[in-house]
Kinemage of the C-alpha trace (Angstrom):
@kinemage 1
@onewidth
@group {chain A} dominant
@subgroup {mainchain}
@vectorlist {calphas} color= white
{ca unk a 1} P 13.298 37.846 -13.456
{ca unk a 2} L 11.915 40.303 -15.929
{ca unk a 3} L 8.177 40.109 -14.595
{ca unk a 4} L 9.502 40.827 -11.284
{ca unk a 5} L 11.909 44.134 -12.680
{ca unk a 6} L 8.012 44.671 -14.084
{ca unk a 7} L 6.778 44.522 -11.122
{ca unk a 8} L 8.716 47.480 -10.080
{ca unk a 9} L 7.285 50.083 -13.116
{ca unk a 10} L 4.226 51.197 -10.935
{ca unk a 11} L 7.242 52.035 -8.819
{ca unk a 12} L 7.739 54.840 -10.688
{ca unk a 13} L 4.204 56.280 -9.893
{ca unk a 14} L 5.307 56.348 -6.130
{ca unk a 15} L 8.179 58.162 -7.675
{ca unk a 16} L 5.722 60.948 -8.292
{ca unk a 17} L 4.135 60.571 -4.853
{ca unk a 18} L 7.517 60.961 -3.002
{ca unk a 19} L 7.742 64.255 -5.334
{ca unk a 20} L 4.732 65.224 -2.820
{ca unk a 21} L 6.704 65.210 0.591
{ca unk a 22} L 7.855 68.718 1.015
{ca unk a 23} L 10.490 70.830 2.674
{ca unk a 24} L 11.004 74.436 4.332
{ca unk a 25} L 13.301 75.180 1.710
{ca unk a 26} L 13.101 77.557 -1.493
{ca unk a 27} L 13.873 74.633 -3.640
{ca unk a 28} L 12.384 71.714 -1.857
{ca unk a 29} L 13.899 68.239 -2.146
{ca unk a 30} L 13.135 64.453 -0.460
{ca unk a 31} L 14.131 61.322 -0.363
{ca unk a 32} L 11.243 58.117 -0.005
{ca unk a 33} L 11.943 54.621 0.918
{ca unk a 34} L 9.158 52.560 -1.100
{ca unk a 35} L 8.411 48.939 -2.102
{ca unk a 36} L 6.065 47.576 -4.279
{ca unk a 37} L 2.919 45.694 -2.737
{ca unk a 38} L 0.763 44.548 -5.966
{ca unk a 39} L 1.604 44.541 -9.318
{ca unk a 40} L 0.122 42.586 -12.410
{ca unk a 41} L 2.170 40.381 -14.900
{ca unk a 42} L 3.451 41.938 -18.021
{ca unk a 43} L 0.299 41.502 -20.464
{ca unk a 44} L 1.463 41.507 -24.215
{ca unk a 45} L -0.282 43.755 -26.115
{ca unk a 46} L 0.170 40.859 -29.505
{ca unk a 47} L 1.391 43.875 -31.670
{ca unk a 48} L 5.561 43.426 -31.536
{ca unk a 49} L 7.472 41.749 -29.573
{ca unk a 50} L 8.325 43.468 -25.866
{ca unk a 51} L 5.267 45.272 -26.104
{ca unk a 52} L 2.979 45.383 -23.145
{ca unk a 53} L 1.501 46.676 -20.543
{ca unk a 54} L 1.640 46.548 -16.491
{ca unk a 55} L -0.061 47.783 -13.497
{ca unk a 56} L 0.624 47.817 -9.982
{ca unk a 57} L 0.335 49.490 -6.345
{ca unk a 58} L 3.431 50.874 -3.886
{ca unk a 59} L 4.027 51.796 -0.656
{ca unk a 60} L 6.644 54.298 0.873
{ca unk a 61} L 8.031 55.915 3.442
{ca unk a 62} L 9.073 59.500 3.556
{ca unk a 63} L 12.577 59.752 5.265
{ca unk a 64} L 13.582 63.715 4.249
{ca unk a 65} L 11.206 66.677 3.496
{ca unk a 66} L 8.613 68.304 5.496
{ca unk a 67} L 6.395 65.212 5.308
{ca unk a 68} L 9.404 63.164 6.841
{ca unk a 69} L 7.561 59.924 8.439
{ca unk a 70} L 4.609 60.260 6.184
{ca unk a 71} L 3.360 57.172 4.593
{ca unk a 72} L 2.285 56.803 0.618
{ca unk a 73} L 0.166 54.913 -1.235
{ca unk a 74} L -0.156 54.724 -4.973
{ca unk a 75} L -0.719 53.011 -8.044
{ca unk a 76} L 0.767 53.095 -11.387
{ca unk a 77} L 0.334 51.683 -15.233
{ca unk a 78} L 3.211 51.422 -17.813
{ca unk a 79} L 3.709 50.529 -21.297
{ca unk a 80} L 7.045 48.594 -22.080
{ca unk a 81} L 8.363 48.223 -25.532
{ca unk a 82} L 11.470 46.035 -24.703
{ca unk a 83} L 13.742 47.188 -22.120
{ca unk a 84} L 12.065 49.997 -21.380
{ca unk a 85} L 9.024 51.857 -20.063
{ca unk a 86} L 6.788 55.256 -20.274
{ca unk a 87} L 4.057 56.037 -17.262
{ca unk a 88} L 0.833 55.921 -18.908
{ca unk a 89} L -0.837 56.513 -15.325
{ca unk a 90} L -0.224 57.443 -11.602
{ca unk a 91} L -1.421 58.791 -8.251
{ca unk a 92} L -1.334 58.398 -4.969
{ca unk a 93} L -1.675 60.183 -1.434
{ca unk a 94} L 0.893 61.107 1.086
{ca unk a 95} L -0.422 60.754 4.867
{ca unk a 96} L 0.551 62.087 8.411
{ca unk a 97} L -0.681 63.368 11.492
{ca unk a 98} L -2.017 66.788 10.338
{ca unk a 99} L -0.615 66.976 6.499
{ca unk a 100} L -2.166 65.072 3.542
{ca unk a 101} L -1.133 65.130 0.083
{ca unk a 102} L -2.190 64.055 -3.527
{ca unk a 103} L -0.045 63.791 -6.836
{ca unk a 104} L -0.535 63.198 -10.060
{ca unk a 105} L 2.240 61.365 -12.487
{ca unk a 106} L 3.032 64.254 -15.545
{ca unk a 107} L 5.602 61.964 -17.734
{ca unk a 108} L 7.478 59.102 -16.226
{ca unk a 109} L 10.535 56.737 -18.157
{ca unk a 110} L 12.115 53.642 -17.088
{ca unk a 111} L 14.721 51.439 -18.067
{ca unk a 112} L 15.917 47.984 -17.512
{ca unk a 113} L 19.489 47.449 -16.500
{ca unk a 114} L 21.202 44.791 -17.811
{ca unk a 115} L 24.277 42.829 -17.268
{ca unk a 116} L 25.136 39.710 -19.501
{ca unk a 117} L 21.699 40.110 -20.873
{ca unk a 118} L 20.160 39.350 -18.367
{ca unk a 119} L 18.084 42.311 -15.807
{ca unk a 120} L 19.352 43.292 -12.662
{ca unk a 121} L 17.287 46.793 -11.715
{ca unk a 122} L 16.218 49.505 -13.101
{ca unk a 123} L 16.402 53.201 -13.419
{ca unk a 124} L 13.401 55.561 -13.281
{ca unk a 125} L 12.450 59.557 -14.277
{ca unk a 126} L 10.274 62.247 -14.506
{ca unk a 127} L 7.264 64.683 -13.257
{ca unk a 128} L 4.835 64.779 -10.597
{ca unk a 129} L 2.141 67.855 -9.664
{ca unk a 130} L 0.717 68.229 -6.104
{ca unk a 131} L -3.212 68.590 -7.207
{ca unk a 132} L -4.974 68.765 -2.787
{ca unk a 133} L -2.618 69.737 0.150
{ca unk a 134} L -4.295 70.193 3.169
{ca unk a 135} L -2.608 70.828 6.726
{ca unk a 136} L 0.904 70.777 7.169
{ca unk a 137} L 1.680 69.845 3.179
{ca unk a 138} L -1.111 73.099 2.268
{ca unk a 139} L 2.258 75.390 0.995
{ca unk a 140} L 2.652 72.043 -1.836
{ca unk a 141} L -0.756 73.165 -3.497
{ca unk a 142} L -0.355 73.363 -7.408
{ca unk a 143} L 3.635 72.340 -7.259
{ca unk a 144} L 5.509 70.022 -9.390
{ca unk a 145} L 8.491 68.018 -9.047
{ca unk a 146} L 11.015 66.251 -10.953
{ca unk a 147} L 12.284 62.647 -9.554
{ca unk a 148} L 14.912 60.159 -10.044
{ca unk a 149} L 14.343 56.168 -8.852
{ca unk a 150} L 16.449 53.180 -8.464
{ca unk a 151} L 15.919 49.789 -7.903
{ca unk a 152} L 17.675 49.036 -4.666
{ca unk a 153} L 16.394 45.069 -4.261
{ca unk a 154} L 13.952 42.369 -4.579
{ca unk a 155} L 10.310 44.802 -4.838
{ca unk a 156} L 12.553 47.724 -3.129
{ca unk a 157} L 13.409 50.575 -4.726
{ca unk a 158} L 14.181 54.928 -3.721
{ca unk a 159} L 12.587 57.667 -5.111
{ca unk a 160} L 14.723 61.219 -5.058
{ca unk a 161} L 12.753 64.340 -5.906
{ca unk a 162} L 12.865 68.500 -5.868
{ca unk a 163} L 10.203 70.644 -6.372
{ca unk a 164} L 10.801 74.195 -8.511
């Protein structure tokens, strides 16, 4: 159960993708629909207990912002120490007809939820920038966002975000 919650940390990378579907808006905000679609086994780093390492690869879809419908790809590596996780690593690209977007992951946290001991999701944070924009997503150029994530299944999770 835990490898698979692991499975979700690169997750948070999309996170920062999502943060790259924009809106008309002053303060822009979206929503993504993502799942993850590779992701390695925790590897123990042989240090402490808990601590390791894992890597894996998302996929979303944008449902809100002016990238609605757009597709994303990323990838993302975190370090866990126990029940929780920082982003050591993430990018990805945001694609549709005439708009086309990368990110970069800033700072990303994650935490296990647990009930009886036992994990049943997770919770996610943090900060994305925009570094190409081309098309429709050109306005995003140089922007940052702050996201929220939640585990919402099996590999399925949501990414909320608003750019400043």
């Amino acid at each position: 159960m835990i490898g698979r919650l692991y499975r979700h940390l690169y997750i948070l990378s999309a996170i920062a993708l999502a943060l790259a579907a924009p809106s008309a808006k002053a303060q822009e905000a979206g929503h993504d629909v993502c799942q993850d679609v590779g992701a390695s086994a925790p590897e123990p780093l042989g240090d402490r207990e808990g601590h390791a390492i894992t890597t894996g690869l998302f996929s979303c879809r944008v449902t809100e912002g002016l990238l609605a419908g757009a597709v994303e790809t990323g990838n993302g590596i975190w370090e866990w120490d126990g029940t929780k996780a920082t982003q050591l690593s993430g990018n990805g690209v945001a694609r549709r007809p005439g708009a086309i977007l990368s990110f970069q992951a800033l700072d990303g946290k994650l935490e296990l939820t647990m009930s009886e001991g036992e994990p049943t999701g997770w919770t996610a944070s943090g900060h994305t920038a925009v570094n190409l924009a081309a098309g429709g997503a050109a306005s995003m150029m140089g922007k940052t966002a702050t996201w929220t994530a939640k585990s919402t299944g099996p590999f399925q999770f949501e990414i909320n975000y608003t750019f400043k």
